[in-house]
KOLBA-710228 format. One record per residue: residue number from 1; residue in three letters; chain; x, y, z of N, C-alpha, C in turn. Coordinates in Angstrom, 1 decimal. Example, Ala and Ser with C-alpha at 12.3 -4.5 7.8 and 13.67 -1.06 7.14 Angstrom:
BEGIN
num 1&residuo ALA&cadena A&neast 13.2&nnorth -5.7&nup 7.8&caeast 12.3&canorth -4.5&caup 7.8&ceast 13.2&cnorth -3.3&cup 7.8
num 2&residuo SER&cadena A&neast 12.8&nnorth -2.2&nup 7.1&caeast 13.7&canorth -1.1&caup 7.1&ceast 12.9&cnorth 0.0&cup 7.9
//
This chain:
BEGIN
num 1&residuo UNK&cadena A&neast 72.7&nnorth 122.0&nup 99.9&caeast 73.8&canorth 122.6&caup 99.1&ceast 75.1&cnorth 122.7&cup 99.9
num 2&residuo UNK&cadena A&neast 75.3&nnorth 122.9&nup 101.0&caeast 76.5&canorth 123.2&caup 101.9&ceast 76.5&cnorth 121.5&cup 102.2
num 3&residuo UNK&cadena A&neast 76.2&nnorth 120.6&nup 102.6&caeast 76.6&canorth 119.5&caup 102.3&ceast 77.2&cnorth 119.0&cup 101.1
num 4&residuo UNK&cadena A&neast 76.4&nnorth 118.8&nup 99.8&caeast 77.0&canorth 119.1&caup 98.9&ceast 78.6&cnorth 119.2&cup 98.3
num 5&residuo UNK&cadena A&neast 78.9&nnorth 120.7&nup 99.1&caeast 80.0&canorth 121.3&caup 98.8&ceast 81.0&cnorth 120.3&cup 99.7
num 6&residuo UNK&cadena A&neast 80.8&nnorth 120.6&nup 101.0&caeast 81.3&canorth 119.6&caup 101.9&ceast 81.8&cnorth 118.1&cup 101.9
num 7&residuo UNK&cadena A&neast 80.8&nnorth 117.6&nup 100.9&caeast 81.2&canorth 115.9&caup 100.4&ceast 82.7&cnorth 116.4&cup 99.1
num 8&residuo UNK&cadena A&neast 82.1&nnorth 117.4&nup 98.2&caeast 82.8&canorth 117.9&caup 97.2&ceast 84.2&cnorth 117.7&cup 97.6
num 9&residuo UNK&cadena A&neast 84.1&nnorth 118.7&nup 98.2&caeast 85.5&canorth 118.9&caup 99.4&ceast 86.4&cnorth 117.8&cup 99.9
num 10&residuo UNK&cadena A&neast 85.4&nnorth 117.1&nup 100.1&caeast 86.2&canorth 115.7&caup 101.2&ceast 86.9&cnorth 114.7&cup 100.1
num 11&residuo UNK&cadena A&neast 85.9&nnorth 114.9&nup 99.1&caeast 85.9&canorth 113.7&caup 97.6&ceast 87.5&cnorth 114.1&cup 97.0
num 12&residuo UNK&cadena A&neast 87.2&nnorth 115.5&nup 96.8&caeast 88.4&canorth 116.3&caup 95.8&ceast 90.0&cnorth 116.4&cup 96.9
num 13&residuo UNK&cadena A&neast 90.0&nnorth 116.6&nup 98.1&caeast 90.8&canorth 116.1&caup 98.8&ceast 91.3&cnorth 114.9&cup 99.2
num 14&residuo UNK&cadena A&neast 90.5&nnorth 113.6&nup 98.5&caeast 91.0&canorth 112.4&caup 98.8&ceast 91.3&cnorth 111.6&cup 97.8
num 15&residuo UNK&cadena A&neast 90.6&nnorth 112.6&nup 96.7&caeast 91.4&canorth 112.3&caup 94.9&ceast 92.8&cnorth 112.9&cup 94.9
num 16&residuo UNK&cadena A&neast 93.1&nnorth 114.0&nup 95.6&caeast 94.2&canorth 115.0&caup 95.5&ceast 95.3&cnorth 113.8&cup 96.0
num 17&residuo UNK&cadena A&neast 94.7&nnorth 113.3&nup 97.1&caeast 95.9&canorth 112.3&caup 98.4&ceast 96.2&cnorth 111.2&cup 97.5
num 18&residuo UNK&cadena A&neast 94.8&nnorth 110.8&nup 96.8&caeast 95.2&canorth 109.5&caup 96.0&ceast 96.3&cnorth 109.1&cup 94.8
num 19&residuo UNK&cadena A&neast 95.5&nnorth 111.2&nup 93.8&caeast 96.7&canorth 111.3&caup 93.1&ceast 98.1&cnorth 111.1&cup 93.4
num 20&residuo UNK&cadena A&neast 98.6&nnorth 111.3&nup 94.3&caeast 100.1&canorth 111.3&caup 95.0&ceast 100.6&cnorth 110.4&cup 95.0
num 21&residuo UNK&cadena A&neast 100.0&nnorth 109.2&nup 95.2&caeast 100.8&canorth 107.6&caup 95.2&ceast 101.0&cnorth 107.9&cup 94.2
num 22&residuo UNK&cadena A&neast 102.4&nnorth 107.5&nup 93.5&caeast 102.9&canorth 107.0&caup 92.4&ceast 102.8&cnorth 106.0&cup 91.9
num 23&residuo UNK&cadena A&neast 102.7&nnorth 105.4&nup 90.5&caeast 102.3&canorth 104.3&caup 89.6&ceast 102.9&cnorth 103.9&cup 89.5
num 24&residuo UNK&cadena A&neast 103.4&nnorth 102.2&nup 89.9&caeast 104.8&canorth 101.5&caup 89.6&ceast 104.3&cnorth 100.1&cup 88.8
num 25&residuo UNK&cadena A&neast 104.5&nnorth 100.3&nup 87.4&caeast 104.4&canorth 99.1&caup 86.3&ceast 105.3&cnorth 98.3&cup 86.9
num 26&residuo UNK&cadena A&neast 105.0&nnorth 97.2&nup 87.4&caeast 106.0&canorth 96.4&caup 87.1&ceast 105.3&cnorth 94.6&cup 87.0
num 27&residuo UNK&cadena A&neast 105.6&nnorth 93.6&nup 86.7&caeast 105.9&canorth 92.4&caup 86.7&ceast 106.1&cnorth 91.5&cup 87.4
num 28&residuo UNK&cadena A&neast 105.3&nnorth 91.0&nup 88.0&caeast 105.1&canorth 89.3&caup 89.0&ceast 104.7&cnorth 88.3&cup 88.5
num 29&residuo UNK&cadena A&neast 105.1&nnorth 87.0&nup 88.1&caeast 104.6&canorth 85.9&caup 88.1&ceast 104.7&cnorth 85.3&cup 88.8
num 30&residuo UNK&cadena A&neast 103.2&nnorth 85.8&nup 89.7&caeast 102.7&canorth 84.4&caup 90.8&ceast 102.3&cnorth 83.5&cup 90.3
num 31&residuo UNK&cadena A&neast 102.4&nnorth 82.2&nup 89.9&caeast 101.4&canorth 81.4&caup 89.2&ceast 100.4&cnorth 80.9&cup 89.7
num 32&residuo UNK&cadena A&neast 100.5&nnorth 80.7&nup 91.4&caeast 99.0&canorth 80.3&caup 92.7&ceast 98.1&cnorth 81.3&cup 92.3
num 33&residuo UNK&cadena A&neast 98.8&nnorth 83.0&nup 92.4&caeast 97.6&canorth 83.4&caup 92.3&ceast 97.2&cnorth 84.7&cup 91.4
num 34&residuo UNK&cadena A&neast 97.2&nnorth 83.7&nup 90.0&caeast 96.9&canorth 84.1&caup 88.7&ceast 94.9&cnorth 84.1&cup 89.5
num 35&residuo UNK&cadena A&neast 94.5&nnorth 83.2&nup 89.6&caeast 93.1&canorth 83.4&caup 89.7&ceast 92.4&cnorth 84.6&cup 90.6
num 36&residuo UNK&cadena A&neast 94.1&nnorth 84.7&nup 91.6&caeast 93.4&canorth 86.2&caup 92.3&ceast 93.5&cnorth 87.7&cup 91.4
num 37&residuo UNK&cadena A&neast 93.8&nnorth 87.1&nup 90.6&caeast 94.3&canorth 88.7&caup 89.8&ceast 93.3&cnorth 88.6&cup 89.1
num 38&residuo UNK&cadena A&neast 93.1&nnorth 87.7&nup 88.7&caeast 91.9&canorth 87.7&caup 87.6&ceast 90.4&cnorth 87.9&cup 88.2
num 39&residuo UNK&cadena A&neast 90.3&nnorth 87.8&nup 89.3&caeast 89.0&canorth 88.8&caup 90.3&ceast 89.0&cnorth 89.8&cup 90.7
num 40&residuo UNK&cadena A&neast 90.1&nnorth 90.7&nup 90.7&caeast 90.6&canorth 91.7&caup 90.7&ceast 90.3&cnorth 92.4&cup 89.3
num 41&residuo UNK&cadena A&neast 91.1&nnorth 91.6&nup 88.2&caeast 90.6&canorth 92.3&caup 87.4&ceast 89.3&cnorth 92.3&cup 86.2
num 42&residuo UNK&cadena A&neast 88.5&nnorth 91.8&nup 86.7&caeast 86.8&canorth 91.5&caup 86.5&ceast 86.3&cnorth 92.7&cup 87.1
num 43&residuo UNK&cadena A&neast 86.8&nnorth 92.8&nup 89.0&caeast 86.2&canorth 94.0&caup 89.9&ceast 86.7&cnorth 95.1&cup 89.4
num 44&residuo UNK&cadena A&neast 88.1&nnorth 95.8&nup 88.6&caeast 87.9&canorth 96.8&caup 87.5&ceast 86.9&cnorth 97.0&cup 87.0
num 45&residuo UNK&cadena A&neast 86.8&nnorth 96.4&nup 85.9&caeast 85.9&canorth 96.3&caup 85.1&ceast 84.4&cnorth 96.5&cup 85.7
num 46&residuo UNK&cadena A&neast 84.2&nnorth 95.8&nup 86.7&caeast 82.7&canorth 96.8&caup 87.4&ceast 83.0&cnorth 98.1&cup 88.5
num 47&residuo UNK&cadena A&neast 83.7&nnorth 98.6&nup 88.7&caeast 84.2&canorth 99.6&caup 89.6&ceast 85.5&cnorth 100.0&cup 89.5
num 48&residuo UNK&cadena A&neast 85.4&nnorth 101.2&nup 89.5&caeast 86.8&canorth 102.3&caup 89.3&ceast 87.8&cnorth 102.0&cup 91.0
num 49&residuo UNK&cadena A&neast 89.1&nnorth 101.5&nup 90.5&caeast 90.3&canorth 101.3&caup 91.7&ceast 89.8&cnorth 102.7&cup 92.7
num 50&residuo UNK&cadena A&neast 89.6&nnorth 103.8&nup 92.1&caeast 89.3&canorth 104.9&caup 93.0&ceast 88.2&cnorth 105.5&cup 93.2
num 51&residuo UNK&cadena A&neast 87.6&nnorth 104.8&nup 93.1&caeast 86.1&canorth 104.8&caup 93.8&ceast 86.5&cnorth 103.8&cup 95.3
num 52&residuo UNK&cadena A&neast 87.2&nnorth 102.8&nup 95.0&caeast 87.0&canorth 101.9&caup 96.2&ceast 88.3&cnorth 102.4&cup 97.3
num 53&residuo UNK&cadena A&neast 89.4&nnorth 103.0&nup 96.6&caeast 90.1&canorth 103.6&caup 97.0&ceast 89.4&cnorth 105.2&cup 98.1
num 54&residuo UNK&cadena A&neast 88.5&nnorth 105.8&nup 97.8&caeast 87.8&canorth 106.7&caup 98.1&ceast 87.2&cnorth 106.3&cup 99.3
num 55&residuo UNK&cadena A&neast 86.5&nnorth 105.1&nup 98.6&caeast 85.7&canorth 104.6&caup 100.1&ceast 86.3&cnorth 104.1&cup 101.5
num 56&residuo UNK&cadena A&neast 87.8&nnorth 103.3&nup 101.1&caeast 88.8&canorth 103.0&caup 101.9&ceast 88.6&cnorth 103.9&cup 102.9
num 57&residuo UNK&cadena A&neast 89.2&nnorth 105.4&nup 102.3&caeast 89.9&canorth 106.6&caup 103.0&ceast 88.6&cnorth 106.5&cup 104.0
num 58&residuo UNK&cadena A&neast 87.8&nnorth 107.2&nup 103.5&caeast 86.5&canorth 107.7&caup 104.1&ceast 86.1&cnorth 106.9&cup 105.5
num 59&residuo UNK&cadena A&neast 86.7&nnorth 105.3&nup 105.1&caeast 86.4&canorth 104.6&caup 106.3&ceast 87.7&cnorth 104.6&cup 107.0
num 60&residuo UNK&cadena A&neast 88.3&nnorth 104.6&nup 106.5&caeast 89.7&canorth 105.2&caup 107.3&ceast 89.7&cnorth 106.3&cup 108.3
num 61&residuo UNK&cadena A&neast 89.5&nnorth 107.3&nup 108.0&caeast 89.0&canorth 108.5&caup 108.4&ceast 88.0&cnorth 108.5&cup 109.7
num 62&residuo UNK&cadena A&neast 86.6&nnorth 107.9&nup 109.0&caeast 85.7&canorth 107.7&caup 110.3&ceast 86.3&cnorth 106.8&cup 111.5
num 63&residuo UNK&cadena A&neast 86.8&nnorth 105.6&nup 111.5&caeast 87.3&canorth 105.1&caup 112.1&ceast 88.2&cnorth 105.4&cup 113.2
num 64&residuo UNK&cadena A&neast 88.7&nnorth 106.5&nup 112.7&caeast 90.4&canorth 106.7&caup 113.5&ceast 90.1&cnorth 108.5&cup 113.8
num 65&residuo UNK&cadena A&neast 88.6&nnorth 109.1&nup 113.3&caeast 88.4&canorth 110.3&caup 114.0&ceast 88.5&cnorth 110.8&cup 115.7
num 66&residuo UNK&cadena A&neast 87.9&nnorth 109.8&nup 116.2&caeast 88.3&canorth 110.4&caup 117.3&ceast 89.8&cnorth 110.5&cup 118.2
num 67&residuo UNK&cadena A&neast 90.4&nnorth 109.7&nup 117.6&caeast 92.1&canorth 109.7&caup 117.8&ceast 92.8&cnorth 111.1&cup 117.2
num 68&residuo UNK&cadena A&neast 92.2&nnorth 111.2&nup 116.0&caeast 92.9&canorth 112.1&caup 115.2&ceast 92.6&cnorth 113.8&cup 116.0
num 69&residuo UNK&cadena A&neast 90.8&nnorth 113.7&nup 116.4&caeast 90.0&canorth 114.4&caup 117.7&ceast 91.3&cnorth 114.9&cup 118.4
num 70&residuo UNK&cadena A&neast 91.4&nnorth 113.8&nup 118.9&caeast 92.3&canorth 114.5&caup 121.0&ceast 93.6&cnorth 114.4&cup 120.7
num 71&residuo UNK&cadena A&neast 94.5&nnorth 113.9&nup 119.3&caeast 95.8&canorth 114.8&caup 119.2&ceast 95.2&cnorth 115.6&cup 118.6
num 72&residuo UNK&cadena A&neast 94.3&nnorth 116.5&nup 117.9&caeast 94.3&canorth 118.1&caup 117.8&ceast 94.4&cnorth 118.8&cup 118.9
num 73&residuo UNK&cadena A&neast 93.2&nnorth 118.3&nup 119.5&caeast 93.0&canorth 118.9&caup 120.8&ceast 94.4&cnorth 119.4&cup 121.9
num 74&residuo UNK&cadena A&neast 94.9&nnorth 118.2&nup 121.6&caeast 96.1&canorth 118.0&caup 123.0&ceast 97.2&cnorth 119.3&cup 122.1
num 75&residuo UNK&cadena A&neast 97.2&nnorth 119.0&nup 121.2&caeast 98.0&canorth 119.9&caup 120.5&ceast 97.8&cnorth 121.6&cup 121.3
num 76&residuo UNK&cadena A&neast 96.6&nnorth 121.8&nup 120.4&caeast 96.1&canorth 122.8&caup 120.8&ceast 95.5&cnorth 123.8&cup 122.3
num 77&residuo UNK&cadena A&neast 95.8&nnorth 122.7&nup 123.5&caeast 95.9&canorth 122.6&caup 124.5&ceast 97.3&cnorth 123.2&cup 125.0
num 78&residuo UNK&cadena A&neast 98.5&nnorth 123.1&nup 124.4&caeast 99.8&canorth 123.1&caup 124.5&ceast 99.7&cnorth 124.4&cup 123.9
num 79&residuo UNK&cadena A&neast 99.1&nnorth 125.1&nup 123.2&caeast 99.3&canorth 126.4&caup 123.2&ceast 99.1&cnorth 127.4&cup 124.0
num 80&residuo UNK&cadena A&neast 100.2&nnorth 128.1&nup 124.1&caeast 99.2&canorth 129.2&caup 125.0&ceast 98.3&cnorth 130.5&cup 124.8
num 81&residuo UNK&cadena A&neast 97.5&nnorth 131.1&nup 125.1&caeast 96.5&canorth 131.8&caup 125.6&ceast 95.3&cnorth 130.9&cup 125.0
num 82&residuo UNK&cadena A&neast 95.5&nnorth 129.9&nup 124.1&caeast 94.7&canorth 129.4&caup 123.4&ceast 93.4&cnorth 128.8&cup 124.2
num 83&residuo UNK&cadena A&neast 92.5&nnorth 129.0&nup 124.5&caeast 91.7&canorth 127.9&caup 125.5&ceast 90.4&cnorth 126.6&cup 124.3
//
């Protein structure tokens, strides 16, 4: 159950971040790569942009934790009485 909540949490926090990009309609005619668009938009059609967008983050995240780790730390080191 506290896992659970915890993925909840992580999920609804990285829909929230996602939300935030702004949506820009606009118009390109590549004509090379009309065939890339068109695998793209097939992979719609079997999976949600934010589902894969979700997974991105998550691997984003794991990746670059322990960086994100030791500037907290160092941050928090810089304070004082803080140990």
């Amino acid at each position: 159950m506290l896992v659970e909540l915890l993925f909840k949490l992580l999920f609804g926090l990285i829909d929230i971040i996602i939300s935030l990009i702004p949506s820009f309609d606009f118009q390109i005619d590549l004509g090379m790569l009309n065939p890339v668009k068109e695998v793209f938009a097939f992979l719609d059609n079997a999976v949600s942009v934010s589902l894969i967008l979700s997974i991105l983050a998550i691997i984003f995240i794991r990746d670059n934790f322990t960086l994100i780790k030791n500037i907290f730390f160092a941050i928090v080191r810089k304070i004082p009485f803080v140990d």
